[in-house]
C-alpha positions in Angstrom: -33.2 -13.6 23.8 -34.1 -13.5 20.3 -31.7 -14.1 17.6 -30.4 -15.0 14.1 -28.6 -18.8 14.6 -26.7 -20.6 12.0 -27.3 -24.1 12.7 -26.0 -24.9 8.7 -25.0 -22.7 6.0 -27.5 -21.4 3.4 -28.2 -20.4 -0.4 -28.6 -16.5 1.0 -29.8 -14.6 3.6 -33.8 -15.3 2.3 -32.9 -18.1 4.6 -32.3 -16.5 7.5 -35.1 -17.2 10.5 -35.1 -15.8 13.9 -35.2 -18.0 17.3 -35.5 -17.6 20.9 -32.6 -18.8 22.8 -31.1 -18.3 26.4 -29.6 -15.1 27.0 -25.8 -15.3 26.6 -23.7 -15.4 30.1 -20.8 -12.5 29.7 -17.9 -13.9 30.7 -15.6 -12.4 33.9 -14.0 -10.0 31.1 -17.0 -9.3 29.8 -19.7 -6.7 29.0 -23.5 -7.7 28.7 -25.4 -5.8 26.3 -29.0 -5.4 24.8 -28.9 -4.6 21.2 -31.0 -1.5 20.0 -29.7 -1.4 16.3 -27.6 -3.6 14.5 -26.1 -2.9 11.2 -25.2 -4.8 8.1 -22.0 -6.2 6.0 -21.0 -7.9 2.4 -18.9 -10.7 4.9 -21.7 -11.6 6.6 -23.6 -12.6 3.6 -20.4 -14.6 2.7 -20.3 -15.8 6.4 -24.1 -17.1 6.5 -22.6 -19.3 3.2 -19.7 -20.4 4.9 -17.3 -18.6 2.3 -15.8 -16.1 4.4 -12.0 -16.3 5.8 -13.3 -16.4 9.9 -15.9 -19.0 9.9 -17.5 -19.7 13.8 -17.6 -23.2 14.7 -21.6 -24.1 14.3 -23.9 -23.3 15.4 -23.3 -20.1 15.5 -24.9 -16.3 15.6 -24.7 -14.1 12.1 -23.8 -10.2 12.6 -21.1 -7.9 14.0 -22.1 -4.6 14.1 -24.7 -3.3 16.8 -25.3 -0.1 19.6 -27.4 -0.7 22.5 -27.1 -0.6 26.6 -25.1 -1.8 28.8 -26.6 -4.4 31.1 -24.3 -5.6 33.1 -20.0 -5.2 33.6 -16.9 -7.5 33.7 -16.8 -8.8 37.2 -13.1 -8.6 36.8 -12.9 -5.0 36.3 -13.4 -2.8 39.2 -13.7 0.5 37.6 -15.0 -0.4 34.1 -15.4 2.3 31.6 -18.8 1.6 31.1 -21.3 1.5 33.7 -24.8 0.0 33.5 -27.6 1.5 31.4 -24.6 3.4 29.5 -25.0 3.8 25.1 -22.7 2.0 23.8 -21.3 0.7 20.1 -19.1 -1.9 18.8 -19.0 -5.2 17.3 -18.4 -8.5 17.8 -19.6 -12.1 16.9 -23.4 -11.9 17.1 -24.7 -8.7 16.1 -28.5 -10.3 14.7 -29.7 -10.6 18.6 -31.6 -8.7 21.2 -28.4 -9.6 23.8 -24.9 -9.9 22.8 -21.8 -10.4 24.9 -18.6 -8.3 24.7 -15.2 -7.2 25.5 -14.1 -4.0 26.4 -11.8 -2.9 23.8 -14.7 -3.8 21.3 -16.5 -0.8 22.8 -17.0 2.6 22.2 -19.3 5.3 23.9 -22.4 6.4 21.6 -21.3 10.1 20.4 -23.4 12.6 22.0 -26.8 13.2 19.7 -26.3 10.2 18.2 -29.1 7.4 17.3 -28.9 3.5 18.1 -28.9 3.3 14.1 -26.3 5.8 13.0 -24.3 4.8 15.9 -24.4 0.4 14.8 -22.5 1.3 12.0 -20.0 3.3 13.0 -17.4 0.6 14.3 -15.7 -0.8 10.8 -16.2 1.8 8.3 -15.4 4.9 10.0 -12.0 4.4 11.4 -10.7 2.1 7.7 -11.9 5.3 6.1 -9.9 7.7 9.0 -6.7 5.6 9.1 -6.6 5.2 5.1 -6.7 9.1 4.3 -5.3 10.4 7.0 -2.8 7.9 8.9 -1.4 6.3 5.9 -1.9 8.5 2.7 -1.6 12.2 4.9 -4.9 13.6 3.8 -4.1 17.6 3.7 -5.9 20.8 2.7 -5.8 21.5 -1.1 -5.8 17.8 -2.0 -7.6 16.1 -4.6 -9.5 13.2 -3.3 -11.0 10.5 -5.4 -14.0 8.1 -3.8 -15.0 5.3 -5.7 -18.0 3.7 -4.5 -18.6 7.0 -2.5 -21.7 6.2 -1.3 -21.1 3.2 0.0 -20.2 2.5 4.0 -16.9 3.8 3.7 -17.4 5.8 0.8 -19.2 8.4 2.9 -17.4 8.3 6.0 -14.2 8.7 3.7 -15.8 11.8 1.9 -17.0 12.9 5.1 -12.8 12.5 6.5 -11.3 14.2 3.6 -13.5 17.3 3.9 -12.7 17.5 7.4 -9.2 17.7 6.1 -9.7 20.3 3.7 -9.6 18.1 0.4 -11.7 18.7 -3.1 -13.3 15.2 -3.1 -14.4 14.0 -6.2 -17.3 11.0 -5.8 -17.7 7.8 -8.1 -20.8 6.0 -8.0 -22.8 4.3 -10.5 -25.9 5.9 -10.2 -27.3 9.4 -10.2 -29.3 8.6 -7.0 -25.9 7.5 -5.2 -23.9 10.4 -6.9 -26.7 12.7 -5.1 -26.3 10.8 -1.6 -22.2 11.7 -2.1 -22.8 15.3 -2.4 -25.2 15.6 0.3 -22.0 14.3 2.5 -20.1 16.8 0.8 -18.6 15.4 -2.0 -17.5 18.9 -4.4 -17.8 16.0 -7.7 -19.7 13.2 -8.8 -19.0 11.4 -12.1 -20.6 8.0 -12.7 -17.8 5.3 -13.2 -19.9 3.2 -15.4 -19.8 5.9 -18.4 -17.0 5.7 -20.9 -14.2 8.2 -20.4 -14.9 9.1 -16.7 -11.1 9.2 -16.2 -11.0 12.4 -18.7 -14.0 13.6 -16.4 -12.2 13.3 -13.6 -8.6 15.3 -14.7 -11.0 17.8 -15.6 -12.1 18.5 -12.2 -8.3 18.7 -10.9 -6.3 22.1 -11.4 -4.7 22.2 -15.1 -5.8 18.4 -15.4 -2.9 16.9 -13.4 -5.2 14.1 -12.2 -5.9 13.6 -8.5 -3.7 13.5 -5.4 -5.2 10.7 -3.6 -7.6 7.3 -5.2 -9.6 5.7 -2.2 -10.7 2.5 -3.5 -12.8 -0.2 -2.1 -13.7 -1.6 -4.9 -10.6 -2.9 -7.2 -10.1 0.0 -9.6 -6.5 0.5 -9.3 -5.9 -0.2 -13.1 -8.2 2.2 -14.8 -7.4 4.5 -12.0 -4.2 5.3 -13.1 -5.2 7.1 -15.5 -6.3 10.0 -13.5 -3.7 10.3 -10.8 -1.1 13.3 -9.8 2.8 12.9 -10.3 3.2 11.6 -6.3 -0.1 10.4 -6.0 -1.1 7.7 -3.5 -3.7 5.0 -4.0 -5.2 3.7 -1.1 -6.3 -0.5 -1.6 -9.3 -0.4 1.0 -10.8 -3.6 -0.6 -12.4 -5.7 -4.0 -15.9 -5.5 -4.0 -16.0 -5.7 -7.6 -14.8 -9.5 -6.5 -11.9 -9.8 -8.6 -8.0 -9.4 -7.4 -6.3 -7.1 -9.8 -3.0 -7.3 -11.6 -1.8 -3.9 -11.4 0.6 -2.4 -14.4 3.8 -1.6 -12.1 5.2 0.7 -15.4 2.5 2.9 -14.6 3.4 3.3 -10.8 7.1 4.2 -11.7 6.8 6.4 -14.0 3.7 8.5 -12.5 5.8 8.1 -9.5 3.1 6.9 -6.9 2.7 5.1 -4.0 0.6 1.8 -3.9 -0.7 1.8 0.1 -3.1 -1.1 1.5 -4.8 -1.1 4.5 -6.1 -3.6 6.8 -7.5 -2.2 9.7 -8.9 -5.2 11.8 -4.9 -6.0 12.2 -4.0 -2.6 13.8 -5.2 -3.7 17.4 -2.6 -6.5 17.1 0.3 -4.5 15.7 -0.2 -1.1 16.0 -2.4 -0.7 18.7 -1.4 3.3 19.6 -2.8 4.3 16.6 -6.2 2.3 17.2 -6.7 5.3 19.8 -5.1 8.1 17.7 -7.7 7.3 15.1 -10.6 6.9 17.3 -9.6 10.0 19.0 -9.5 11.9 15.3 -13.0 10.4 14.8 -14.6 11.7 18.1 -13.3 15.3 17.6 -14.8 15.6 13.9 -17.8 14.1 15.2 -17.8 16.8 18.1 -16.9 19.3 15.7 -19.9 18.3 13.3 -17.5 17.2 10.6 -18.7 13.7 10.8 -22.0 12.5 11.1 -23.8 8.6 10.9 -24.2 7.1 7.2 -27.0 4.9 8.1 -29.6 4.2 4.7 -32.7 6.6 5.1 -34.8 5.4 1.5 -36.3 2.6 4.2 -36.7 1.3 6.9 -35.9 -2.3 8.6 -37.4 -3.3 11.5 -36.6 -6.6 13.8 -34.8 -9.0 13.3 -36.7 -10.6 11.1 -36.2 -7.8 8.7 -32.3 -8.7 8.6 -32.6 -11.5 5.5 -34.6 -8.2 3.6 -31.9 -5.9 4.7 -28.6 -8.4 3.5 -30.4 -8.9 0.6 -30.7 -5.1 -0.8 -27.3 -4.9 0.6 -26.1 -8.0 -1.9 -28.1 -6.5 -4.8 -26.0 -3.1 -4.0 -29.7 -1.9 -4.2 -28.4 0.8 -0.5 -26.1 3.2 0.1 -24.1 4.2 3.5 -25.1 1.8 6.1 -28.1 -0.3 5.9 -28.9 -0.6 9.6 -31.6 -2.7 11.2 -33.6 -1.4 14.6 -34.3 -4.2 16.9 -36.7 -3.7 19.5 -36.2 -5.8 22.7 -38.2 -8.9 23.7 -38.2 -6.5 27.7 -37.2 -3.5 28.9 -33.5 -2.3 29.0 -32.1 1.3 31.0 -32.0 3.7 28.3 
């Protein structure tokens, strides 16, 4: 197979450099899998660096994110839910190859319609955005919804979520071309975060002023935030990709009466796994119903893997929006 190895950690991923290896052997539990479409993330340009919190053992292969076919099914499992030459998505170490190995629960079925490339990057933002709004803060019709970084991975799929739902969302970007992708994924509001005042802007958006209902922030805008929130409102911590760890004014938070709710959704298949399903199952029925559809980065196009180190690149330089998604043609023929 042909893939993206870490042998030592680089400067940045303008040192990344495809290889040919042996094809990986799946183990007993295991599902074999050519790789059709793989999609970027911010950790593995902090993984390729060795800065991020789960660093492989070297050498080791770079990406998470993919869809392709199944090849070939755990031994151990008699009646596995996938069979051969079935679409498939998930992630796992290894994403930047033409094969990949994994398990079962790391799987889902490619939704009906759906591409290689909208389908790669389906697997982390979607359900962080679904559990956020809707397990943890109750989305519900008649809310007000503001996205920050709404046209980012989980920016759409959580504007996409809180439509579904019945909410006003309001979109944050800082740029009129992102503000534009938001609206296109049904954002009611954009207001560009990097112009003075945009809290005002914001109140002024929500019935009588009150501020918003709910703040879905990946970013690390709690503080400023405030400013625009509801009496009861919730503020959903998704993440800090502004890079900093805020110190949030806890005055505010009593006497706006709010609630303060984090999420971290790679921990929910350890300690809540019922709701993994609950959340998937949510997912599949929007995108059934048409409610939900991929997020993948349309302004261009990457192709092979060699195209990856281009791709993590424009992704570091915030240069994308949704998902920036790479096809990856195979080295031989799979069962489509």
């Amino acid at each position: 197979m042909r893939a993206i190895q870490i042998k030592e950690y680089l400067k940045g991923p303008h040192e990344l450099t495809v290889t040919t290896l042996s094809d990986p052997v799946p183990s007993s539990s295991q599902y074999l899998i050519a790789i059709h479409a793989t999609a970027t993330n911010f950790f593995d340009l902090l993984q390729i660096r060795g800065k991020y919190q789960h660093q492989p053992p070297l050498p080791w292969i770079s990406g998470s994110e993919f869809a392709g076919v199944v090849l070939s099914t755990p031994s151990n499992k008699p009646a596995p839910v996938f069979k051969v030459g079935d679409r498939v998505f998930g992630a796992a170490q290894g994403g930047y190859a033409t094969r990949i190995c994994c398990e079962e629960d790391r799987l889902k079925p490619v939704p009906r319609g759906w591409s290689f490339l909208d389908a790669a990057g389906l697997m982390i933002t979607a359900p962080t955005s679904y559990a956020a709004l809707v397990t943890r803060a109750g989305v519900k019709k008649g809310d007000f919804v503001l996205v920050h970084a709404a046209a980012g991975g989980v920016g759409l799929a959580a504007v996409q979520v809180a439509k579904a739902f019945g909410a006003t969302v309001i979109a944050t970007a800082g740029s009129a071309r992102k503000l534009e992708v938001a609206r296109s994924f049904g954002a009611d509001h954009g207001v560009n975060y990097k112009a003075k005042g945009w809290e005002e802007e914001v109140k002024k958006l929500t019935p009588k002023g009150r501020g918003v209902d709910i703040i879905f922030d990946p970013v690390g805008m709690v503080n400023t935030s405030l400013k625009c929130i509801a009496w009861n409102g919730r503020v959903l911590i998704i993440g800090f990709a502004a890079g900093d760890i805020e110190k949030v004014a806890m005055n505010r938070v009593l006497l706006k009466n709010i609630s303060l709710v984090g999420l971290h959704w790679g921990v929910y298949a350890k300690e809540e796994p019922e709701t993994v399903k609950t959340v998937w199952d949510g997912l599949f029925k929007l995108m059934e119903q048409g409610k939900f559809r991929g997020t993948g980065f349309r302004d261009r196009e990457f192709v092979g893997l060699e195209s990856v180190g281009k791709a993590l690149g424009m992704l570091g330089d915030r240069n994308t929006w949704g998902k920036v998604v790479v096809s990856v043609p195979q080295d031989r023929p799979s069962k489509l």
